[in-house]
C-alpha positions in Angstrom: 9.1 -28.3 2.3 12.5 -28.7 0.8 15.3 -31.0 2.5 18.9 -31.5 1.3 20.8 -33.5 3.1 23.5 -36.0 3.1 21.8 -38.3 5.9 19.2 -41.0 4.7 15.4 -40.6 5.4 12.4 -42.5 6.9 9.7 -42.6 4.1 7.1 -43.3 6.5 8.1 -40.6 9.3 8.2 -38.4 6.1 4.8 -38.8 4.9 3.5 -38.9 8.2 4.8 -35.5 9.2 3.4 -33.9 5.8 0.1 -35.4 6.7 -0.3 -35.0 10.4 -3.5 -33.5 11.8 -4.8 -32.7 8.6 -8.3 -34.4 7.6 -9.0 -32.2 4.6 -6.1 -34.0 2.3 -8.1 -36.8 0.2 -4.7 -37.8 -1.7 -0.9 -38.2 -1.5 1.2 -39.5 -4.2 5.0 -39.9 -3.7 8.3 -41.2 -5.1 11.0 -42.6 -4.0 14.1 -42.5 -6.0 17.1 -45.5 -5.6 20.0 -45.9 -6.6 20.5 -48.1 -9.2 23.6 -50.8 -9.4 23.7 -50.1 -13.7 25.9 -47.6 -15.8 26.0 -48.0 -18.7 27.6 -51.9 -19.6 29.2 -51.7 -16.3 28.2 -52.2 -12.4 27.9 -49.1 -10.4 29.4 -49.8 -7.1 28.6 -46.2 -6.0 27.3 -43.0 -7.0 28.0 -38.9 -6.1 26.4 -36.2 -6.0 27.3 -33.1 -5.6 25.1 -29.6 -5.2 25.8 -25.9 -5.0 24.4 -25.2 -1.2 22.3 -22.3 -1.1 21.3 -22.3 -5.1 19.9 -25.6 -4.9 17.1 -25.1 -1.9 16.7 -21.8 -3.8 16.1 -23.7 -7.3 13.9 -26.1 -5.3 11.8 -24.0 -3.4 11.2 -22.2 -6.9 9.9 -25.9 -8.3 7.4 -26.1 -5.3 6.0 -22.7 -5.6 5.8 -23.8 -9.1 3.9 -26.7 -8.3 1.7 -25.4 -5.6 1.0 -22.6 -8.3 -0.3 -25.4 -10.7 -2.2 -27.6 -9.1 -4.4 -27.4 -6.2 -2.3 -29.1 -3.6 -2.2 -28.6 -0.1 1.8 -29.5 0.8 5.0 -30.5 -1.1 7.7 -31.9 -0.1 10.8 -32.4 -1.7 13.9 -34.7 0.0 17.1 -34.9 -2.1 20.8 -36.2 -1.1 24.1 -35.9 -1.5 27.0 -37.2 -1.2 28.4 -40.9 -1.8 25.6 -43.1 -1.7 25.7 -47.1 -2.8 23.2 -49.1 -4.7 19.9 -49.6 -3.1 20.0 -46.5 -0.9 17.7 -44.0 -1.7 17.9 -40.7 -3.3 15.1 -38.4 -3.6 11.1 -38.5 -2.0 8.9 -36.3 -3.9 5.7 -36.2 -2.1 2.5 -34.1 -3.2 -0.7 -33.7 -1.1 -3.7 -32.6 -2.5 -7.8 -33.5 -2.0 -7.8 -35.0 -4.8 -5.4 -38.0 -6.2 -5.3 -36.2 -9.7 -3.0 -33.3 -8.3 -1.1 -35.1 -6.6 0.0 -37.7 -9.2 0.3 -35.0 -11.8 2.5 -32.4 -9.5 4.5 -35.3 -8.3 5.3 -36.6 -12.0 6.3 -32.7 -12.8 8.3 -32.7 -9.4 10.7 -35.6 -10.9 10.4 -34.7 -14.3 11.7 -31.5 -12.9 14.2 -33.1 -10.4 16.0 -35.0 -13.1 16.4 -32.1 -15.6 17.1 -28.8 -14.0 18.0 -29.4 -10.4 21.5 -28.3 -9.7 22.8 -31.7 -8.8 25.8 -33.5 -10.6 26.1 -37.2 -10.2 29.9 -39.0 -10.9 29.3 -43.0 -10.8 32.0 -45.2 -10.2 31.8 -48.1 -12.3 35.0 -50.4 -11.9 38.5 -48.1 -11.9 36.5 -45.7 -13.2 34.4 -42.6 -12.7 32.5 -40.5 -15.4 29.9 -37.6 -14.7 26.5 -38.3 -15.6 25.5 -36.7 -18.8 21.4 -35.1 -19.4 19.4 -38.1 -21.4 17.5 -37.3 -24.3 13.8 -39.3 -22.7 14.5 -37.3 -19.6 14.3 -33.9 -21.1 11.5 -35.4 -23.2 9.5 -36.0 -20.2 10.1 -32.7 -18.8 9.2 -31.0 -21.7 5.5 -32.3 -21.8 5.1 -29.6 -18.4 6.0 -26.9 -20.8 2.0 -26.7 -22.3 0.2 -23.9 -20.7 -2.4 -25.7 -18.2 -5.3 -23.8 -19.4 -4.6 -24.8 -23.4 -4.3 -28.4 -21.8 -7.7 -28.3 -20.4 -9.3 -26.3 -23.0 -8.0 -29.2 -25.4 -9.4 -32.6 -23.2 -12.6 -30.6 -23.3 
């Protein structure tokens, strides 16, 4: 399930709704995403973000087909804002649900990992007078690229 929205969401209501009448799920590992009141050397006083409607729940309902391709999960859910937002508010839920805890930790980490590299989302913090765009970080895309190992050759090797 993808949401993006400019509204704020209830983490609990959330999780509930993803889980709700179903007995056979053994797991669920979310994240919950914040925003921070750092940039840089200065204090963020507030944060943008800003999306391409229509290509972004298209680019995030390719991630979960992704993710429900790669693990055996049962749901995925995927909440992401927009708009101004000021520290301490949240951001982003990733949620996974799966019988088994393994999946869903590993599709939720890939789900972020994901979320902070590709995801058509560009974020302007306002630090004092001033405003800059948020540029890719190099441990980001470091983190994303561990995903990029075929599953199988993963497996094969822990063998």
């Amino acid at each position: 399930m993808i949401k993006v929205q400019e509204q704020d969401f209830d983490v609990g209501a959330e999780l509930a709704a993803l889980t709700r009448g179903r007995t056979d799920v053994g797991a669920v590992a979310s994240f919950i995403g914040l925003v921070r009141d750092v940039a840089g050397p200065g204090a963020l006083s507030a944060m943008t973000l800003e999306h391409y409607p229509g290509m972004t729940e298209r680019q995030l309902a390719q991630l979960e087909a992704q993710a429900l391709d790669r693990w055996p999960l049962d749901r995925v859910l995927i909440i992401h804002r927009f708009g101004r937002l000021q520290p301490g508010q949240q951001i982003v839920l990733c949620a996974a649900t799966s019988a088994h805890r393994e999946a869903a930790f590993e599709a939720c980490a890939f789900l972020m990992d994901w979320l902070k590299t590709k995801a058509p989302f560009w974020k302007l913090e306002e630090v004092g007078d001033e405003a800059h765009w948020v540029a890719a970080r190099q441990d980001d895309e470091d983190a994303a690229a561990r995903w990029q190992t075929d599953r199988s050759e993963t497996r094969e090797n822990e063998s």
